[in-house]
Every structure is written in C-alpha cells, then in structure tokens.
BABA-467782 format. One record per atom (N, C-alpha, C, O): chain; residue number from 1; x, y, z; residue in three letters. Coordinates in nm, 2 decimals, padded with zeros to 4 digits. Layout:
// residues N
VEXMAR unit pos      u      v      w code
VEXMAR    A NUM      X      Y      Z  ALA
...
END
This chain:
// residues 66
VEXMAR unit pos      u      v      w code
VEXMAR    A   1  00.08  01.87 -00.86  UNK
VEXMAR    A   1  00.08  01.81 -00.72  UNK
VEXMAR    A   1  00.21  01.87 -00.65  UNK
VEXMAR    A   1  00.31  01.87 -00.71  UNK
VEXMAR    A   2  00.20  01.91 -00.54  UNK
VEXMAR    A   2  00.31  01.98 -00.47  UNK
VEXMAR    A   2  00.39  01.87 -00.41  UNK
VEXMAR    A   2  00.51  01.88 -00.43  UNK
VEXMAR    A   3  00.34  01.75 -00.33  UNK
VEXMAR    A   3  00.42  01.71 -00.29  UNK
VEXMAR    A   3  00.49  01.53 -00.35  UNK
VEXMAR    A   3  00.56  01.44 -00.31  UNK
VEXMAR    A   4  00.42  01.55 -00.45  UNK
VEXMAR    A   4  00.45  01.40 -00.55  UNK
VEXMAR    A   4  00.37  01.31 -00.49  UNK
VEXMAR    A   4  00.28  01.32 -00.41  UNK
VEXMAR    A   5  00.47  01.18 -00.56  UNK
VEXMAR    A   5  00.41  01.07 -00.52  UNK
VEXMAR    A   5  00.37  01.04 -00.35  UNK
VEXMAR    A   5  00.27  00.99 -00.30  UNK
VEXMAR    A   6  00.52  01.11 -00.28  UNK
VEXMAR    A   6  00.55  01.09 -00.18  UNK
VEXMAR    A   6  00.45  01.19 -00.06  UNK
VEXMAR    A   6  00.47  01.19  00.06  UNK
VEXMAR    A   7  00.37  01.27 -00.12  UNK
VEXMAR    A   7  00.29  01.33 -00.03  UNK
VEXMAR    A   7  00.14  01.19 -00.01  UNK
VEXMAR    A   7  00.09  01.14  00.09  UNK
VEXMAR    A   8  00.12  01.16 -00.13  UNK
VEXMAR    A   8 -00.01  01.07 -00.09  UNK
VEXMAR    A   8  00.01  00.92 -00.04  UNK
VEXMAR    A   8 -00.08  00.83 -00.02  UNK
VEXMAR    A   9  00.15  00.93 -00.02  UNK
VEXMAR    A   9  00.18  00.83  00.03  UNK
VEXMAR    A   9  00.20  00.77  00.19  UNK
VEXMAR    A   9  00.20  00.65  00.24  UNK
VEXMAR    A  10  00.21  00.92  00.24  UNK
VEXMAR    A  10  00.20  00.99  00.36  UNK
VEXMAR    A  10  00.09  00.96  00.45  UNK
VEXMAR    A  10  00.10  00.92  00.57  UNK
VEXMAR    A  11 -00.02  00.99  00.36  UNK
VEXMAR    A  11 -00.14  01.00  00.44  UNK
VEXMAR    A  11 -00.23  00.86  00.40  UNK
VEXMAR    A  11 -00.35  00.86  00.39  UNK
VEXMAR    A  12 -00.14  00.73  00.39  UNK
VEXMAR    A  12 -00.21  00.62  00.37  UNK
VEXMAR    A  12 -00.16  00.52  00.50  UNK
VEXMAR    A  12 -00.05  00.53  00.56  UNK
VEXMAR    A  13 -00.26  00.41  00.50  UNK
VEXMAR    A  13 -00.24  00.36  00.63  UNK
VEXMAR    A  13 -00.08  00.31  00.66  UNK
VEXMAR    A  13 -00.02  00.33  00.56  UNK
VEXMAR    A  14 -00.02  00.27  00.75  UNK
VEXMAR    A  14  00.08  00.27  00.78  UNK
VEXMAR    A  14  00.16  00.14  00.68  UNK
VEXMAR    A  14  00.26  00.15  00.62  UNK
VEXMAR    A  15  00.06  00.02  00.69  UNK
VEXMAR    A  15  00.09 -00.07  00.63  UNK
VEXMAR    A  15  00.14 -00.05  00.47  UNK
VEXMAR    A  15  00.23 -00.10  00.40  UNK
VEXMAR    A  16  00.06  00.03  00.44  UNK
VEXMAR    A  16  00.08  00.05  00.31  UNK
VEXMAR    A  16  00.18  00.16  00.29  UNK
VEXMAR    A  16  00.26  00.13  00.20  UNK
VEXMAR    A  17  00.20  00.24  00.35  UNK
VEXMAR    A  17  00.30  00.34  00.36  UNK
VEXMAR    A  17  00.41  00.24  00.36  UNK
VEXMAR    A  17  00.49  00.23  00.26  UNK
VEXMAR    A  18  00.44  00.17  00.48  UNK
VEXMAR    A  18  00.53  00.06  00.43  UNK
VEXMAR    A  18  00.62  00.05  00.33  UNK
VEXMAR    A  18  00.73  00.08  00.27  UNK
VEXMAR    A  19  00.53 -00.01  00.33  UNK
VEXMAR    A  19  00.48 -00.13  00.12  UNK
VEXMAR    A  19  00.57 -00.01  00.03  UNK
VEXMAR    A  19  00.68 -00.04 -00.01  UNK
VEXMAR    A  20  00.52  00.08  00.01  UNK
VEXMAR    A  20  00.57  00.20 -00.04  UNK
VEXMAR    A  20  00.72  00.25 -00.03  UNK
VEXMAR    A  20  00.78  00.27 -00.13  UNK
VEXMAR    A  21  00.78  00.27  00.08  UNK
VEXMAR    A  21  00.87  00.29  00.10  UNK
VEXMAR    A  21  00.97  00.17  00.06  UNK
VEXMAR    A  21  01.07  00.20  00.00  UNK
VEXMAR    A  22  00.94  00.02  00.11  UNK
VEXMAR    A  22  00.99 -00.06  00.06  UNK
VEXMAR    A  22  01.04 -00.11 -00.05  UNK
VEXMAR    A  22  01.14 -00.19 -00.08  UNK
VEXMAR    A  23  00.91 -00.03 -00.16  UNK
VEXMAR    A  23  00.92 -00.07 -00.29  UNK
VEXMAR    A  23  01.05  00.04 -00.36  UNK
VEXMAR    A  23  01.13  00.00 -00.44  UNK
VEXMAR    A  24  01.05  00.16 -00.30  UNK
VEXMAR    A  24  01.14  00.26 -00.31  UNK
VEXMAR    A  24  01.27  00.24 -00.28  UNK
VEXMAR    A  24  01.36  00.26 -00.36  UNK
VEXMAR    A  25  01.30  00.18 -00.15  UNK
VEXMAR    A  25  01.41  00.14 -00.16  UNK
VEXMAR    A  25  01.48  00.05 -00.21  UNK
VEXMAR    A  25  01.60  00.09 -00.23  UNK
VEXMAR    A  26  01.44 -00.08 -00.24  UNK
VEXMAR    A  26  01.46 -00.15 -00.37  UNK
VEXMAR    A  26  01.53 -00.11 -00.52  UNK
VEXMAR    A  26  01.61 -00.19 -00.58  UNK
VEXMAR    A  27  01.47  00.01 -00.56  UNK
VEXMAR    A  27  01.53  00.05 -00.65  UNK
VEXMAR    A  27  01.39  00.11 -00.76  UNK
VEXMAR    A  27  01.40  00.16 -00.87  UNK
VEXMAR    A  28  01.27  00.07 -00.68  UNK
VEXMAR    A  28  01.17  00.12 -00.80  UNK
VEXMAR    A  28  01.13  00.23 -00.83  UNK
VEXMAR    A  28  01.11  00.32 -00.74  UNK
VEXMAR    A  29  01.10  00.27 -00.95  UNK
VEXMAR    A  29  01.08  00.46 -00.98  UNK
VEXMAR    A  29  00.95  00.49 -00.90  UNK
VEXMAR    A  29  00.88  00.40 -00.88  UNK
VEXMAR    A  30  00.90  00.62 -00.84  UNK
VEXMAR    A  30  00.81  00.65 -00.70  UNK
VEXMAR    A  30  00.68  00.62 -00.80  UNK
VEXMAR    A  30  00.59  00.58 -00.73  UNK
VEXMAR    A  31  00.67  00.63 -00.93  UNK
VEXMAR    A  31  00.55  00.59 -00.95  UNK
VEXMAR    A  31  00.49  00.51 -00.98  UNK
VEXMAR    A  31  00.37  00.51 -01.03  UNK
VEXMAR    A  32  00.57  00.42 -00.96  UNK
VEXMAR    A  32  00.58  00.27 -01.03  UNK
VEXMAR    A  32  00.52  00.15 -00.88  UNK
VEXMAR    A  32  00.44  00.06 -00.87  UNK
VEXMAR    A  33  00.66  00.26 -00.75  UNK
VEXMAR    A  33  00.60  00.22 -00.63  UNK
VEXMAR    A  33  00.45  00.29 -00.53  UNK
VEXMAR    A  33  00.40  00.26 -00.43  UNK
VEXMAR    A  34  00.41  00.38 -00.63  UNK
VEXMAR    A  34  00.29  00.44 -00.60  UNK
VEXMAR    A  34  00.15  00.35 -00.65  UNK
VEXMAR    A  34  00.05  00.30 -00.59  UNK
VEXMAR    A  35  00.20  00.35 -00.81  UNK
VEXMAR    A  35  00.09  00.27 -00.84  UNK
VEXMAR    A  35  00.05  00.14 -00.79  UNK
VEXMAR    A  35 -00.06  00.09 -00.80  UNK
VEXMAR    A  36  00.15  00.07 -00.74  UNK
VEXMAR    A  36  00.19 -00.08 -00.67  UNK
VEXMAR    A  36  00.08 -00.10 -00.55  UNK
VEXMAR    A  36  00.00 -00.18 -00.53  UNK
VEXMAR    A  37  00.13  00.02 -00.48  UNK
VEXMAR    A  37  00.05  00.03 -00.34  UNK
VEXMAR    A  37 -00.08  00.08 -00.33  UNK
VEXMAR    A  37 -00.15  00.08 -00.23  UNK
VEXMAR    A  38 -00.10  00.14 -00.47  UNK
VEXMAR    A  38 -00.26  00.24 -00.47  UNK
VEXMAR    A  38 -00.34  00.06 -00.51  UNK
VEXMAR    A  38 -00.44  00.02 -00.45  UNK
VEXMAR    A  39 -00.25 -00.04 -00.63  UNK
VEXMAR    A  39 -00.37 -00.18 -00.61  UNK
VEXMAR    A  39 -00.42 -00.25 -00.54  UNK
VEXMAR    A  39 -00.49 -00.33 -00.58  UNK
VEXMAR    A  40 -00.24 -00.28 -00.37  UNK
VEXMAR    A  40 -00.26 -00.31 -00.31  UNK
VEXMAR    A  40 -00.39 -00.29 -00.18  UNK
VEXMAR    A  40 -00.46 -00.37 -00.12  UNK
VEXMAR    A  41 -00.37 -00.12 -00.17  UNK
VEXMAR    A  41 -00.53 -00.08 -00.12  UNK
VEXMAR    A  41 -00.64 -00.15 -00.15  UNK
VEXMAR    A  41 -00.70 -00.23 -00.09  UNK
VEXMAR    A  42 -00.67 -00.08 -00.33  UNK
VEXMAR    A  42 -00.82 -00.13 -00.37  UNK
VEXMAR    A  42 -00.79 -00.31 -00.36  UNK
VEXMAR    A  42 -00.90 -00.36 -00.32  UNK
VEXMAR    A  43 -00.69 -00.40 -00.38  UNK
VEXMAR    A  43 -00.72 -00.52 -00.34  UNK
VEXMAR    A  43 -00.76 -00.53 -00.18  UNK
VEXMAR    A  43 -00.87 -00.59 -00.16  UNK
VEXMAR    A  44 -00.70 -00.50 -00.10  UNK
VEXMAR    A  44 -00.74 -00.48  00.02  UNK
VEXMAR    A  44 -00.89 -00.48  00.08  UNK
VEXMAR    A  44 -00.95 -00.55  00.15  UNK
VEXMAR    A  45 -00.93 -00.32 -00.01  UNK
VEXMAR    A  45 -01.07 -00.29  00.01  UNK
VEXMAR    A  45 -01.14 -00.34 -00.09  UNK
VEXMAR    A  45 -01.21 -00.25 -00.14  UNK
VEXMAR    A  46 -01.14 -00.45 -00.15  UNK
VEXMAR    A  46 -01.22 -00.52 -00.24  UNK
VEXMAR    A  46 -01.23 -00.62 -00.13  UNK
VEXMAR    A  46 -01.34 -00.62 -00.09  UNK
VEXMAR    A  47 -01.16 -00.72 -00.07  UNK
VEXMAR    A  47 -01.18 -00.79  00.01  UNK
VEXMAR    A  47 -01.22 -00.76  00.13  UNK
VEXMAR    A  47 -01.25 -00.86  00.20  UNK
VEXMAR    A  48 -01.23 -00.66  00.19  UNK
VEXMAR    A  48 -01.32 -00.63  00.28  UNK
VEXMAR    A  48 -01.46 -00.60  00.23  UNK
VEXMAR    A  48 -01.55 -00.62  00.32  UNK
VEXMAR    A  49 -01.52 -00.56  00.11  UNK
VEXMAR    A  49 -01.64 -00.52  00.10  UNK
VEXMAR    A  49 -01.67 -00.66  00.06  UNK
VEXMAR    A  49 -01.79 -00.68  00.08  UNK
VEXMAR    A  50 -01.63 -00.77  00.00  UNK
VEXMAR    A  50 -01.67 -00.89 -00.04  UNK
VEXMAR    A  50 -01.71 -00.93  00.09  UNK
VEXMAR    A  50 -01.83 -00.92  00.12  UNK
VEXMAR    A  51 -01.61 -00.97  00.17  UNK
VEXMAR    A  51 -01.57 -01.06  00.29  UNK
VEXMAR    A  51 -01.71 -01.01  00.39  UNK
VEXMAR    A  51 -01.78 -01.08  00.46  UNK
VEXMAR    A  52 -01.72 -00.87  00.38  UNK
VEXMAR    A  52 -01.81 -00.81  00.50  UNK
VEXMAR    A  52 -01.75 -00.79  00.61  UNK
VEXMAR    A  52 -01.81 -00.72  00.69  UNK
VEXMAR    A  53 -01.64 -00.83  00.64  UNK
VEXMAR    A  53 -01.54 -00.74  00.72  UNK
VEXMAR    A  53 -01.47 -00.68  00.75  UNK
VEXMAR    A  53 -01.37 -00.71  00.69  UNK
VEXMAR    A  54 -01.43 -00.60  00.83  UNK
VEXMAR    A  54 -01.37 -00.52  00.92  UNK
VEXMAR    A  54 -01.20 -00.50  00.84  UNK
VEXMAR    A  54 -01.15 -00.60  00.80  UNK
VEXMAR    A  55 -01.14 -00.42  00.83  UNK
VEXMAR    A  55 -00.99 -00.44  00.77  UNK
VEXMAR    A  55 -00.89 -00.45  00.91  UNK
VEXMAR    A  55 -00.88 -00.36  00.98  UNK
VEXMAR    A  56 -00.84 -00.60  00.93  UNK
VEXMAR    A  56 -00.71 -00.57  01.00  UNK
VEXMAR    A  56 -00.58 -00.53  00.99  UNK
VEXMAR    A  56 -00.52 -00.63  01.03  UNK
VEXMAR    A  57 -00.51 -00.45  00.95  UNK
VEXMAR    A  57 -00.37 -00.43  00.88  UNK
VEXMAR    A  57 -00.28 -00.49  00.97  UNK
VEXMAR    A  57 -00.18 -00.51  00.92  UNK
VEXMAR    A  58 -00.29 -00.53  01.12  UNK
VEXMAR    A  58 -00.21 -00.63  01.15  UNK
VEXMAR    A  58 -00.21 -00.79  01.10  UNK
VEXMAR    A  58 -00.14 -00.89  01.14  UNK
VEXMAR    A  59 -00.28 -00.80  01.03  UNK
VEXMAR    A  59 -00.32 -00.93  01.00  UNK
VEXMAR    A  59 -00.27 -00.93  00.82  UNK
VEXMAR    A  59 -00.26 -01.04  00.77  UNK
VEXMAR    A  60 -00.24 -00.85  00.76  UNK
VEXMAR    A  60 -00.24 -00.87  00.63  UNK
VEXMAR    A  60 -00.09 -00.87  00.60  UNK
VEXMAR    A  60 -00.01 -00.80  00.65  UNK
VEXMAR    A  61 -00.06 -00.98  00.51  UNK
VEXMAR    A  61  00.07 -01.03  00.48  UNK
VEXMAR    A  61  00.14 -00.92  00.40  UNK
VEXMAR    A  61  00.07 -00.86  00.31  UNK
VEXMAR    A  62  00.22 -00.91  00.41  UNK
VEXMAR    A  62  00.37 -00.87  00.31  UNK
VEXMAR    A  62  00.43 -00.95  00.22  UNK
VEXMAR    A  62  00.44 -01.07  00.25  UNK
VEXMAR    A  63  00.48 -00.89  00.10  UNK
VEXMAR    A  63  00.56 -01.02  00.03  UNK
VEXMAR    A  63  00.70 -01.06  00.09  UNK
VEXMAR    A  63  00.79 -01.01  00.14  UNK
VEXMAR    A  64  00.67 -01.19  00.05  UNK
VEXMAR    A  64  00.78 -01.29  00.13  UNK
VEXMAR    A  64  00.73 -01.33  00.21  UNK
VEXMAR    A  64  00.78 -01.45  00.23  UNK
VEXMAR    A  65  00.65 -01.30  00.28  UNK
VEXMAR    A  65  00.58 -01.40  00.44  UNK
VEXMAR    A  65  00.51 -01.48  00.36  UNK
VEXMAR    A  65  00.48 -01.48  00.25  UNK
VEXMAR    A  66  00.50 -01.57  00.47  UNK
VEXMAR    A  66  00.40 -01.72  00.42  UNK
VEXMAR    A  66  00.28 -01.73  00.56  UNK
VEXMAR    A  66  00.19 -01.82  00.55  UNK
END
C-alpha cells in the first residue's frame, strides 16, 4: 500500500475521517485507529440498511456526546 493507513483514510466520509484522526491523536497506533473507524462505518451502514434509511453524518454522535 503506498499511502498506509492514512491514504484510506482520506477518502472516507468526513465524519469518519474525523473519528480517525482523533483516535491518532490520542496516542493510538494508525492501525489500531484504522480498524476502529473501518467498524464504525460498517456499524453505520448496518444501521442504515436495517433502519431503511438514508445516512445523516450530521446527525451521528461522537464519543463523549450524549
């Protein structure tokens, strides 16, 4: 892979891009914060194909919000 963790992390929605960077700076190893954010997706898009709708990424929480 040419550009690591940090290329495919690039081209993921912003929210999760986020998520990603956040986990990075924290102190977590990139693939530790890769795989983190690759669950958060498929949890994401498991509840949209359940739910039957639409994905809002303004609407989806971060840890720590309530």
């Amino acid at each position: 892979m040419d550009g690591g963790p940090q290329a495919g992390a690039s081209a993921a929605p912003a929210a999760i891009r986020d998520f990603y960077t956040r986990l990075c700076r924290r102190g977590k190893p990139r693939k530790v914060a890769l795989v983190a954010s690759m669950r958060k997706l498929l949890l994401i898009l498991n509840a949209v194909l359940r739910d039957q709708v639409p994905w809002q990424p303004d609407r989806m929480p971060m840890a720590g919000e309530a």
